[in-house]
N, C-alpha and C positions, 0 to 999 in steps of 0.2 A: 504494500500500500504506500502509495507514494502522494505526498502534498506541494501546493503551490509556495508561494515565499511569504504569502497572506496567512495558510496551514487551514487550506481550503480540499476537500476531497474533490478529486474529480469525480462526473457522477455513475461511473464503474465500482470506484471504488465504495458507493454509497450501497451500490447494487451489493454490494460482497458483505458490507459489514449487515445492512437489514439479514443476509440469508443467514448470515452467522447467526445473530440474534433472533431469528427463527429456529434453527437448529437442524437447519436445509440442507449446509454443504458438509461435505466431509472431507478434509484431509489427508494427505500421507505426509507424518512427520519425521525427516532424517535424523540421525545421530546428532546432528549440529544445531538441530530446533527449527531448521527452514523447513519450508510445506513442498512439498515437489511436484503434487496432483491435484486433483479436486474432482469430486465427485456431488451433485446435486442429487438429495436423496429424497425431495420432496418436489414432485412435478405439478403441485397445484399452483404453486406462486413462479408465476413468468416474468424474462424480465421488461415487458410491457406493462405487465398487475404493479410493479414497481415502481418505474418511471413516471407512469399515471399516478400513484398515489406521491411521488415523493414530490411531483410540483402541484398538489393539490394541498398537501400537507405547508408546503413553504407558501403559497398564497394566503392559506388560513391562518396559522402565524405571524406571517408576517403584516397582515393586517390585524390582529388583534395588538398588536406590536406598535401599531403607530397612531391609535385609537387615540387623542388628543394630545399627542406627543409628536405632530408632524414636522417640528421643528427639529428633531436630531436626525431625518431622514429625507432632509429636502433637498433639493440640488438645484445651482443656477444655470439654467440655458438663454443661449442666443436666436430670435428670432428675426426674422427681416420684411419689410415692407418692402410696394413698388411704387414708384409714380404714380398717377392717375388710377389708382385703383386700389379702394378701401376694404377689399375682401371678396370671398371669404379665404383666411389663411387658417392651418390647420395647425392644430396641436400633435405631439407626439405619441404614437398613437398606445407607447403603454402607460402615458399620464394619467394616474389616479386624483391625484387633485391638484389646484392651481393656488396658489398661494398671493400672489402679487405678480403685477408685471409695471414696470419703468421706460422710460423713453427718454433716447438721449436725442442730443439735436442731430438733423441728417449730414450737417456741415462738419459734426467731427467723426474724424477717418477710427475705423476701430476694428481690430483684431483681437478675439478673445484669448487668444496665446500672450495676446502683446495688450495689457488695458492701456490704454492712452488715456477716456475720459475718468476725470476725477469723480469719485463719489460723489459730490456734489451733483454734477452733469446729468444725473441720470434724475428723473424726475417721475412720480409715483403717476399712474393712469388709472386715472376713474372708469368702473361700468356704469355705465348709462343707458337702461333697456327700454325705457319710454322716449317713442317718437316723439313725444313732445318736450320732451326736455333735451334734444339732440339741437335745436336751433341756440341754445346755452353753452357751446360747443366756446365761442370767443371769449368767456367764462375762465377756460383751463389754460392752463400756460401750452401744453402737450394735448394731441389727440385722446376724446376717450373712448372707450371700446363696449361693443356689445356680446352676448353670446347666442350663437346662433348654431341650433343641432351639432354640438360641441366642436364648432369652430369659432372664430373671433371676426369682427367686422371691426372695424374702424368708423365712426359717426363722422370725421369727414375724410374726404379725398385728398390723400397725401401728394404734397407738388412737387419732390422730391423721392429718389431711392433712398432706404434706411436700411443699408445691409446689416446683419445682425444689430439692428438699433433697439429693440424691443427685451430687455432683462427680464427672464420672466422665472421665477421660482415655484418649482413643484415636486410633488412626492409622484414618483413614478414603482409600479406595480416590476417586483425582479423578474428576471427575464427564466422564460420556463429552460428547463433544461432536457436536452435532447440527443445531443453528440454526448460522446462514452466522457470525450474529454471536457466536458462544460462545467463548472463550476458554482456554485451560490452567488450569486451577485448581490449583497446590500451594503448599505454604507455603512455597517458597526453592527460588531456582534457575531461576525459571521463566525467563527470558531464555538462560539454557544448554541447558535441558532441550529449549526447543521445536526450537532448531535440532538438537540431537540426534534427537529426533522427526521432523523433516523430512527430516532423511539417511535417518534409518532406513527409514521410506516410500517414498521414492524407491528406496533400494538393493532395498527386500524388491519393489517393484514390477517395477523393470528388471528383477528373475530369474524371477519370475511371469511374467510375462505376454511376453518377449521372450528369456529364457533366455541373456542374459547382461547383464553391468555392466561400467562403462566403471569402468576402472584408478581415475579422479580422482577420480569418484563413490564407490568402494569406500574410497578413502583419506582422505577428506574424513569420510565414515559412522563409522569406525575414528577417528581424530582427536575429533568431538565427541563422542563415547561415552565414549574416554577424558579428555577437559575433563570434561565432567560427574562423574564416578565420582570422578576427584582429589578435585574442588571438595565431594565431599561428605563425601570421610574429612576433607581439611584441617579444614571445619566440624567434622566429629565432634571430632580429636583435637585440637583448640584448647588452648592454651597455659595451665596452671595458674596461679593466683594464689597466689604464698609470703608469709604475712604475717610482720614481724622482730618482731612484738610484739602484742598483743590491741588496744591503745589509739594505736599508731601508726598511719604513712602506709603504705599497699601499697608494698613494695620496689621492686615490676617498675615502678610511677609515676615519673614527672618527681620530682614533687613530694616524692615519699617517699626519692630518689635525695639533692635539692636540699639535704635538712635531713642528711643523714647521713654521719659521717666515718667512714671506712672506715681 
């Protein structure tokens, strides 16, 4: 079994460990402790019965996972407009939710390898879904937008191109896995989440396909579900920063502790 540099299972190797934890495969063990064969000794669970549950398994998860906590799993993408035409542009299409989106001006040049405009530069876009508040449009410093059967419209007609000019931040749904070698894809977690995944699989399988679960299996599934679930409020409710002054050291710091009589 072999891991990525993240200490991500490829999703063969996810195949291997669910059968183990079933009690499916059997090995031949050498004198040295390596396995040299394998033999599959239960031909009810295929590795399609797998595959299928193990990105059913990580969607369920993973959305219980970011249940008003979408902030530790959002990511920024780049959108772009055209001249004379305000839509409809699309979103991507495994975007689970939309978070905000910003617009800079079309006059500054910008590569998301390369940020050129300043934080400042980018400026927040209002939705605006009533036609009659779209004539309110010279109101907003920046175009505002509508949603339309889950694409975006622009309220007026851009007179320029805005190549990736559009910041838009969203929590997108991980991508399913399919090739042997494909991996877990989320943005934190993923070392907890897979073995959480893998109980998961295995338990939802043993009661499929054999109509019961061994005790250890069932407690082992209950255990990484709850590691994961902690592990993701601890992240959310992470510890505030009190500052003793604008121009000082951070209090909760060594350093800001080091200088200060109390």
């Amino acid at each position: 079994m072999a891991v990525d540099n993240l200490g991500r299972y490829a999703l063969s190797d996810i195949r291997d460990r669910v059968r183990r934890l079933l009690d499916s495969l059997q090995a031949v063990v050498a004198n040295d402790g390596s396995e040299t064969s394998f033999t599959i000794q239960d031909q009810s669970v295929s590795n399609v019965d797998i595959v299928n549950q193990v990105n059913e398994s990580l969607t369920g998860l993973y959305s219980e996972m970011i249940v008003g906590k979408e902030s530790l799993f959002a990511s920024t993408i780049y959108l772009g407009v055209s001249a004379n035409n305000p839509g409809p542009y699309g979103f991507p299409p495994e975007m689970l939710q939309l978070r905000w989106m910003k617009w800079k001006d079309p006059g500054i040049l910008f590569n998301p390898s390369i940020p050129t405009p300043q934080p400042i530069e980018w400026y927040p876009m209002t939705q605006i879904d009533d036609p009659a508040d779209w004539k309110n449009q010279d109101k907003f410093r920046v175009p505002t937008w509508r949603w339309e059967a889950g694409q975006y419209y622009l309220n007026e007609v851009p007179q320029r191109d805005n190549p990736n000019g559009i910041q838009a931040n969203i929590v997108t749904l991980p991508k399913e896995l399919v090739k042997d070698s494909d991996v877990i894809s989320i943005p934190q977690f993923v070392r907890v989440a897979q073995q959480a995944v893998i109980y998961d699989v295995a338990y939802t399988l043993a009661f499929s396909k054999r109509k019961q679960v061994p005790d250890e299996l069932a407690k082992k599934r209950d255990e990484w579900h709850q590691r994961l679930i902690v592990l993701v409020e601890n992240a959310y409710n992470s510890q505030s920063i009190q500052m003793i002054a604008p121009t000082r050291m951070v209090r909760d710091t060594y350093s800001g502790r080091a200088r200060r009589i109390s």
